[in-house]
VOVO-745683 format. One record per residue (C-alpha): residue in one letter; residue number from 1; z, y, x. Coordinates in steps of 0.001 Angstrom, whole numbers. Example, Ala and Ser with C-alpha at 12.3 -4.5 7.8 and 13.67 -1.06 7.14 Angstrom:
<type=a | seq=1 | up=7800 | north=-4500 | east=12300>
<type=s | seq=2 | up=7140 | north=-1060 | east=13670>
END
This chain:
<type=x | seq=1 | up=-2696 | north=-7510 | east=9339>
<type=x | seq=2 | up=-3355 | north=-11544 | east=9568>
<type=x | seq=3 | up=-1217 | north=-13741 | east=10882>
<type=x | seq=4 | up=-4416 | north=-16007 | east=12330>
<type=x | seq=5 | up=-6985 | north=-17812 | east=10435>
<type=x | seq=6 | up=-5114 | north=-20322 | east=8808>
<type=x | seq=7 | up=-3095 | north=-17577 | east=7287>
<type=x | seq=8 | up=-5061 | north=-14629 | east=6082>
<type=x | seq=9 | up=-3757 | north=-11618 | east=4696>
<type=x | seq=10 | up=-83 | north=-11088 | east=5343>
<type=x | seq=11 | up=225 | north=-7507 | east=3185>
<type=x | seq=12 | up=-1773 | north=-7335 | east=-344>
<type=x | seq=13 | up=-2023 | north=-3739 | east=-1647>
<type=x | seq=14 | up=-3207 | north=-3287 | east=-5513>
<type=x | seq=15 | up=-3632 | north=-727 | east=-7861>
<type=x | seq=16 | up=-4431 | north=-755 | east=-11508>
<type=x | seq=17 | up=-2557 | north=-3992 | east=-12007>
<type=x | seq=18 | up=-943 | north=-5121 | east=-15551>
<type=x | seq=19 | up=2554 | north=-6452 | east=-15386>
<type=x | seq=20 | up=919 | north=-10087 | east=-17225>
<type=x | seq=21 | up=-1884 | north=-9520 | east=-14435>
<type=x | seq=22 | up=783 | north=-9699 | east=-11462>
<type=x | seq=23 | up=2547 | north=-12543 | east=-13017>
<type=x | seq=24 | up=-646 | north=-14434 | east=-12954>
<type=x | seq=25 | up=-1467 | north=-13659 | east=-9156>
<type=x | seq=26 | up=1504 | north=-14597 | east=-8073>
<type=x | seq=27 | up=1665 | north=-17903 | east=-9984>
<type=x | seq=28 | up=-1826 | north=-18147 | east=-8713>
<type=x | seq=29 | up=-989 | north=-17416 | east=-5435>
<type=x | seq=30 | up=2315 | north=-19696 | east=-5516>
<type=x | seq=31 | up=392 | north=-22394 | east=-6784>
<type=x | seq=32 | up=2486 | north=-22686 | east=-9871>
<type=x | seq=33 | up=1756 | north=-26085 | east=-11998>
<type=x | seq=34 | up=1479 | north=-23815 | east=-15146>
<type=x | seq=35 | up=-1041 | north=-21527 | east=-13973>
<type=x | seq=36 | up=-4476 | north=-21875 | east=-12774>
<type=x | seq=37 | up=-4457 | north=-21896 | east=-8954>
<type=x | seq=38 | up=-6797 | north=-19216 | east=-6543>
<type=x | seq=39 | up=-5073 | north=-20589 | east=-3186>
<type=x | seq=40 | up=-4990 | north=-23739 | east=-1868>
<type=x | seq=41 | up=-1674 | north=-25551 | east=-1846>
<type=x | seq=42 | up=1148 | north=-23942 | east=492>
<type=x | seq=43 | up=3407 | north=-25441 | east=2817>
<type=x | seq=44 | up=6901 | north=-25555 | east=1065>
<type=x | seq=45 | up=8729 | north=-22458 | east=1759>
<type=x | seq=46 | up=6010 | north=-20232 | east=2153>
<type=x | seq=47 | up=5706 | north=-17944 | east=-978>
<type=x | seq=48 | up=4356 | north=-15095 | east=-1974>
<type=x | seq=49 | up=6484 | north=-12232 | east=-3436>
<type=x | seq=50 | up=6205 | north=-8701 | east=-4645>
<type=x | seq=51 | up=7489 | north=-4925 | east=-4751>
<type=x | seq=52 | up=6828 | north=-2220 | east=-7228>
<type=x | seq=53 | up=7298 | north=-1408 | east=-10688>
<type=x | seq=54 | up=4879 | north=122 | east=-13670>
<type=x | seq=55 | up=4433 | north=3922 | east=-13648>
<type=x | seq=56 | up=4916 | north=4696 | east=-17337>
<type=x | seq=57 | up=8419 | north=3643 | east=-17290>
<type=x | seq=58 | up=9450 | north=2900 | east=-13575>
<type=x | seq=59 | up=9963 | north=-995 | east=-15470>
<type=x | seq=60 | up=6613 | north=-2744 | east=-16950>
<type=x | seq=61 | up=5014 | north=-256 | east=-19175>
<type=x | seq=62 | up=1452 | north=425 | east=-17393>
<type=x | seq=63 | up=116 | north=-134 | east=-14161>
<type=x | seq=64 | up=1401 | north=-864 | east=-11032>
<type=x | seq=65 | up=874 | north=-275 | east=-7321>
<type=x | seq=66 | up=2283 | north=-3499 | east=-6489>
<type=x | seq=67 | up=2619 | north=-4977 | east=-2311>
<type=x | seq=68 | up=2809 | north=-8246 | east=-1902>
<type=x | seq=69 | up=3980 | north=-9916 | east=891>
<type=x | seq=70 | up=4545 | north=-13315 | east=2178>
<type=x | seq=71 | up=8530 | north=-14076 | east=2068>
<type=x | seq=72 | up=8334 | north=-17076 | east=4424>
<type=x | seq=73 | up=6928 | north=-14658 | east=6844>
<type=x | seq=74 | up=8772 | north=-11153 | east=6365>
<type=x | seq=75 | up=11834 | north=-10050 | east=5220>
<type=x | seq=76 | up=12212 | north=-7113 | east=3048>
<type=x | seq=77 | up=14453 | north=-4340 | east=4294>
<type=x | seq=78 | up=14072 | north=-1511 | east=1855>
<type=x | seq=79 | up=11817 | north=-808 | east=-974>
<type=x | seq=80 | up=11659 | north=2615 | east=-3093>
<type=x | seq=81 | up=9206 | north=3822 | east=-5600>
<type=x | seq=82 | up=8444 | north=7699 | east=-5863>
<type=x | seq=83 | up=6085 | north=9241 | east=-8986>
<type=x | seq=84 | up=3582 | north=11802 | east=-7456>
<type=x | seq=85 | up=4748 | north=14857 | east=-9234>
<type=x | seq=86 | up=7583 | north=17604 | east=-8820>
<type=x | seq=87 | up=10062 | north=15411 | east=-10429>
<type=x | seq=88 | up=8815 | north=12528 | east=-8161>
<type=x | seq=89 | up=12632 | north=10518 | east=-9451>
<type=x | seq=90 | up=11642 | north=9834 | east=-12920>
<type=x | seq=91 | up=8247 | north=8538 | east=-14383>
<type=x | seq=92 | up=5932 | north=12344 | east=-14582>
<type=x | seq=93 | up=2843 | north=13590 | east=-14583>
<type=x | seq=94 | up=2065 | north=16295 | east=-11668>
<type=x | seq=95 | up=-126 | north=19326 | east=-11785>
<type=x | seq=96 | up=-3219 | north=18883 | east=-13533>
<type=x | seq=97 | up=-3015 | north=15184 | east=-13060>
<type=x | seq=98 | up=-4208 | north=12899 | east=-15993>
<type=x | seq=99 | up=-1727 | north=10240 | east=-16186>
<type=x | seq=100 | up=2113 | north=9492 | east=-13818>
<type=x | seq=101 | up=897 | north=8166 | east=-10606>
<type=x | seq=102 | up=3142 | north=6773 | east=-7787>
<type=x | seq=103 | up=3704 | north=5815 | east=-4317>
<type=x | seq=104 | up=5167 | north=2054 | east=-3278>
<type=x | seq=105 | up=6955 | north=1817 | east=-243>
<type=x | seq=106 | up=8416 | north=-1329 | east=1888>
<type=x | seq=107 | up=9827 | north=-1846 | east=4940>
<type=x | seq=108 | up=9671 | north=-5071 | east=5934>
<type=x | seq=109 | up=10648 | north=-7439 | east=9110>
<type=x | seq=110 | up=9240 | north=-9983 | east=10987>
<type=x | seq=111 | up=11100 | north=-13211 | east=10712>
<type=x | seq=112 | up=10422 | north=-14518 | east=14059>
<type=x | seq=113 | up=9930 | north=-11454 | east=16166>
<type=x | seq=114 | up=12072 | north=-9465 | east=14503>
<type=x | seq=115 | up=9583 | north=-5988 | east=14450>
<type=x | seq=116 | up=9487 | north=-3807 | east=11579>
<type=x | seq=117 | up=6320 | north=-2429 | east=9548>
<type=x | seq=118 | up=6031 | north=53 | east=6988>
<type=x | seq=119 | up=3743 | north=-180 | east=4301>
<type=x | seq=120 | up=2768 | north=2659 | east=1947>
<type=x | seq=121 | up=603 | north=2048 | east=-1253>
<type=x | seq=122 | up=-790 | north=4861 | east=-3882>
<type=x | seq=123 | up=-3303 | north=5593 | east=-6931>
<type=x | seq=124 | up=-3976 | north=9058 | east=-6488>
<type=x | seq=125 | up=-5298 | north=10498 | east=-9302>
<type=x | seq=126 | up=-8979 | north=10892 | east=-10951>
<type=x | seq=127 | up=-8860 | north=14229 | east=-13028>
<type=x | seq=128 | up=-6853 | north=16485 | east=-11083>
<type=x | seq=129 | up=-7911 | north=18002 | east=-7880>
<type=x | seq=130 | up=-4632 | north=19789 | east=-7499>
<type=x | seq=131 | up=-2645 | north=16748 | east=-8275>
<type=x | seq=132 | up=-4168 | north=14485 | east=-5210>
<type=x | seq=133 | up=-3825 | north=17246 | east=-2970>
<type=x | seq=134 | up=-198 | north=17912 | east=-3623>
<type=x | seq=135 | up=285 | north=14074 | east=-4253>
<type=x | seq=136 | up=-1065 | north=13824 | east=14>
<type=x | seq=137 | up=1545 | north=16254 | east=956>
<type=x | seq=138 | up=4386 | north=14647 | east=-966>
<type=x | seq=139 | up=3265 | north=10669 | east=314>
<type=x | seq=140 | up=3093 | north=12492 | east=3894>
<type=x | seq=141 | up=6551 | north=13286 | east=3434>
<type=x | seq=142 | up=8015 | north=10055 | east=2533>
<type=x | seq=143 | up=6090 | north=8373 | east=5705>
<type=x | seq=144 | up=7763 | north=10497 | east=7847>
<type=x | seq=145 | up=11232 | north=10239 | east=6544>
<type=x | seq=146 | up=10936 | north=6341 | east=6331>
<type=x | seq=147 | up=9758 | north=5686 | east=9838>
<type=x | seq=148 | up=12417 | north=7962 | east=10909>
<type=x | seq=149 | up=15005 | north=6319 | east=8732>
<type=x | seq=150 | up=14099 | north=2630 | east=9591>
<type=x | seq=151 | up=12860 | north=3211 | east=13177>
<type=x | seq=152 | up=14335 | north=392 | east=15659>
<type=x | seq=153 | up=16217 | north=992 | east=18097>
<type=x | seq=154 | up=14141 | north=167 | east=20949>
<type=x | seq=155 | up=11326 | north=2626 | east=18393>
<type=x | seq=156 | up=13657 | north=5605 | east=19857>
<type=x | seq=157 | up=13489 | north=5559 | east=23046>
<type=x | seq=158 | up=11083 | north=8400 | east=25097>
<type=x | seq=159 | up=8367 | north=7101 | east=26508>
<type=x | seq=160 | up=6074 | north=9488 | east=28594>
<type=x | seq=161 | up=8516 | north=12505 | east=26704>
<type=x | seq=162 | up=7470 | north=11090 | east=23250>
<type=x | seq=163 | up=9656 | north=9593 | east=20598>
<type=x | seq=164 | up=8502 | north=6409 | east=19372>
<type=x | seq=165 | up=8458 | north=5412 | east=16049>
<type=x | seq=166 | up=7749 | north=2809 | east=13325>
<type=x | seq=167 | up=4608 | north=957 | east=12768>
<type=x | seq=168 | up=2846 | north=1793 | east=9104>
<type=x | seq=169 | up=-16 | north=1257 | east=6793>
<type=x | seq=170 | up=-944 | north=3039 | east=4055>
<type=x | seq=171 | up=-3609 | north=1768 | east=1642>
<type=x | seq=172 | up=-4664 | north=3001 | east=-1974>
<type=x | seq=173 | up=-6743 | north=4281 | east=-4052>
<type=x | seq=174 | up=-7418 | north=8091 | east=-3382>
<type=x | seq=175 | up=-9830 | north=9081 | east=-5822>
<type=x | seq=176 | up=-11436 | north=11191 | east=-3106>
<type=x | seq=177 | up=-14857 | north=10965 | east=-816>
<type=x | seq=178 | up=-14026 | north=11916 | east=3099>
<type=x | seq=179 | up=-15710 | north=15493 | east=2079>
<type=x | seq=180 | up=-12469 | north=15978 | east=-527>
<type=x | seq=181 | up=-9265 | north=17339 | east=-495>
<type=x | seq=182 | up=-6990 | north=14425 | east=-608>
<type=x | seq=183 | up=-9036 | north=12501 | east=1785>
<type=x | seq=184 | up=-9501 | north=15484 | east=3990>
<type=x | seq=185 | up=-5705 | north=16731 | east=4208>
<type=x | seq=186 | up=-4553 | north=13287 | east=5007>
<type=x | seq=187 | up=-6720 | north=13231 | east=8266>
<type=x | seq=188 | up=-5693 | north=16809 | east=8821>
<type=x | seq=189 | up=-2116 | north=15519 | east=9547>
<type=x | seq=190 | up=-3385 | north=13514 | east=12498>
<type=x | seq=191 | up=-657 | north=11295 | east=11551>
<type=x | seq=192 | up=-3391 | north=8292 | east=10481>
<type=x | seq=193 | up=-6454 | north=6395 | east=11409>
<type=x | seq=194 | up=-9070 | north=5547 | east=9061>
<type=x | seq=195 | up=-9387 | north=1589 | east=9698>
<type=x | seq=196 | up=-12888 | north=2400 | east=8417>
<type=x | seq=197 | up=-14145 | north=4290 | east=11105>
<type=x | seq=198 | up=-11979 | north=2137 | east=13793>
<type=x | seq=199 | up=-13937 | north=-859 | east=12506>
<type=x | seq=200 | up=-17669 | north=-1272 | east=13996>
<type=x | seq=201 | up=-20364 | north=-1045 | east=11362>
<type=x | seq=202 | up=-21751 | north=-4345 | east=12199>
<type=x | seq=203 | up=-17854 | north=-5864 | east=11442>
<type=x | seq=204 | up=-17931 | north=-4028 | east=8297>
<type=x | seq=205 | up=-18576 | north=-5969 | east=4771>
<type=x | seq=206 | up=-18059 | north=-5607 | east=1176>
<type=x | seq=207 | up=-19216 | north=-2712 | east=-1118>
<type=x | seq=208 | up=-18290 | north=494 | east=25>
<type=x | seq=209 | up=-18133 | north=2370 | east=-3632>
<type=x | seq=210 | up=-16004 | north=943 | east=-6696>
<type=x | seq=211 | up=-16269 | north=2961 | east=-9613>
<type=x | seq=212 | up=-18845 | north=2220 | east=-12415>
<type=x | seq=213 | up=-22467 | north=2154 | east=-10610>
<type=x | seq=214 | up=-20927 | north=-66 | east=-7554>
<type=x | seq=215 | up=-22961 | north=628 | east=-4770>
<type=x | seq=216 | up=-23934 | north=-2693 | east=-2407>
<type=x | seq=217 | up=-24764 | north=-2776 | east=813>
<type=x | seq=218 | up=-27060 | north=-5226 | east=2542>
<type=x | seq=219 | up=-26946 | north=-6516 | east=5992>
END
């Protein structure tokens, strides 16, 4: 989402982030004296703030899946944090998985207009093929119950016989090419759109693959 040029990105969704590594964005981002800045200075009030916690612990112990969201801008209504495993309450491994992996999840409002969005972020696992497949079906599960829970009013009403309901993103790293099972089962539910594909190639920019061997693409 952007809030017009002079803004720029309203929701940032990481993964793989160190609990000294998210101190230093946000400083950075804050434009705190102490620490180098990577914005340019912000108006007073607006700041930048965070949700999420470290998946080895559910405190600070490994990496995060942090959102971060400007607080001059949104409100936050509700955050949880779910591990992707059958004991998705407490830090776990699932399946075949090769390390805990979780799901970060914020509701948030608009200040001015009041709306509601729901943002979803994830790390889906590298080893385990059976992990990011059940992982899809458990983060599936938590979108729906969310928008239900913190649908608006006004989300509820029928429209045409349909029920609406709350706005969401969902962003992370799957692990997973479009031929694979996590990526696959997600667009199965028909409850997404790939922003990819709903973006016109010639709109498109950046590199496309991230793992070691990053793949570039030239326009």
């Amino acid at each position: 989402m952007a809030e017009g040029p002079s803004v720029g990105a309203t929701f940032i969704c990481m993964q793989e982030v160190l609990h000294s590594q998210l101190q230093d964005i946000l400083a950075g981002l804050n434009d705190e004296p102490e620490k180098p800045a990577i914005s340019s200075q912000l108006p007073v009030g607006h700041r930048w703030a965070h949700i999420g916690v470290a998946r080895e612990d559910g405190k600070t112990k490994g990496e995060y899946d942090p959102i971060l969201y400007p607080s001059h801008l949104f409100k936050l209504l509700h955050f949880e944090n779910c591990w992707l495993s059958p004991t998705p309450d407490k830090p776990s491994k699932g399946w075949d998985a090769g390390s805990e992996r979780i799901l970060t999840t914020g509701v948030f409002e608009h200040k001015e207009t009041k709306k509601r969005l729901a943002v979803f972020n994830t790390h889906l696992d590298n080893a385990g093929s059976e992990a990011r497949e059940k992982s899809v079906a458990i983060i599936l599960a938590v979108i729906e119950r969310v928008c239900s829970d913190w649908a608006q009013d006004d989300y509820r009403a029928s429209v045409n016989g349909v029920k609406k309901t709350l706005n969401y993103i969902l962003s992370g790293d799957f692990n997973s090419f479009p031929t694979q099972e996590a990526y696959k089962a997600v667009v199965a539910s028909g409850s997404m759109v790939d922003i990819y594909n709903a973006i016109p190639a010639a709109r498109r920019y950046g590199n496309e693959i991230t793992f070691t061997g990053i793949q570039t693409r030239h326009r």
